[in-house]
Each structure stands twice: as structure tokens, then as C-alpha cells.
N, C-alpha and C positions, 0 to 999 in steps of 0.2 A: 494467543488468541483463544477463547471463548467458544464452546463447541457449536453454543446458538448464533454465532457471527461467522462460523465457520459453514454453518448448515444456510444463512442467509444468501452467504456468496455461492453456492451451489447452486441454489433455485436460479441465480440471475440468469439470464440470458448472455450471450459472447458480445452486443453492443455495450449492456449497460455494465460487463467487468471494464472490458477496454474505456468507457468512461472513468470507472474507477479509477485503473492504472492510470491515466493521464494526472487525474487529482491527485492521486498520492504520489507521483513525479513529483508535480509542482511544489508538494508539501514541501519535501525530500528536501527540493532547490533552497527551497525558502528558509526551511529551517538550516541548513549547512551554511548559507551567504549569515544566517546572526551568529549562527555557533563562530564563527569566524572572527564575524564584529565582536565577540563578545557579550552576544545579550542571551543565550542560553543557556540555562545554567544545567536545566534537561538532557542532559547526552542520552540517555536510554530511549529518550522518544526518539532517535536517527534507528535506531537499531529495531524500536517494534516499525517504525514505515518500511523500512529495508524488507521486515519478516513479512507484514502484508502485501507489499510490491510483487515477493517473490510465491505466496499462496496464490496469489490474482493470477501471477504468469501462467501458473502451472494449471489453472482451474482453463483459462482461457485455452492452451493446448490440451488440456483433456479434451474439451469440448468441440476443437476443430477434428478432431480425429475420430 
């Protein structure tokens, strides 16, 4: 990740990361159910969602604390 995407998800607010993380769940889903079928040939994009899922969590617990 990008230090100006990493500087964006800081400015958010704790509603609009948890919107985030909900989206890139979905992605997650979505892309694992083709990887499966067979229709992605991309495996590295599982791995950067997984890396953003896990920035977002940790931004979101900074910020409740």
C-alpha cells in the first residue's frame, strides 16, 4: 500500500473505515468463491485485500481507543 492511501485511510472517520472493511470483506468473498470456480488467475490480489482488511482493522482500533 501506497503511503498517500495509507495517509487517506487515516484522515477517515471510524464509520466511513468500517464501511471500508465491510467492502473489502465482500471483495475477499467474492474473489475466493472465482478463485475456486477457477476464473482468477490473480492470486496476489487475495493477498493485497487480506493486507488492506488488516490496515483498516488496526486504523479502526487505533481510533476507538
Amino acid at each position: 500500500m501506497k503511503k498517500a492511501d495509507l495517509q487517506n485511510l487515516r484522515e477517515k472517520n471510524e464509520v466511513d473505515l468500517k464501511k471500508d472493511l465491510l467492502v473489502e470483506g465482500d471483495n475477499l468473498w467474492r474473489l475466493k468463491n472465482d478463485l475456486a470456480s477457477g476464473k482468477v488467475k490473480n492470486v496476489s490480489e487475495i493477498r493485497k485485500i487480506k493486507n488492506r482488511i488488516a490496515i483498516t482493522k488496526t486504523l479502526i482500533k487505533e481510533k476507538t481507543k
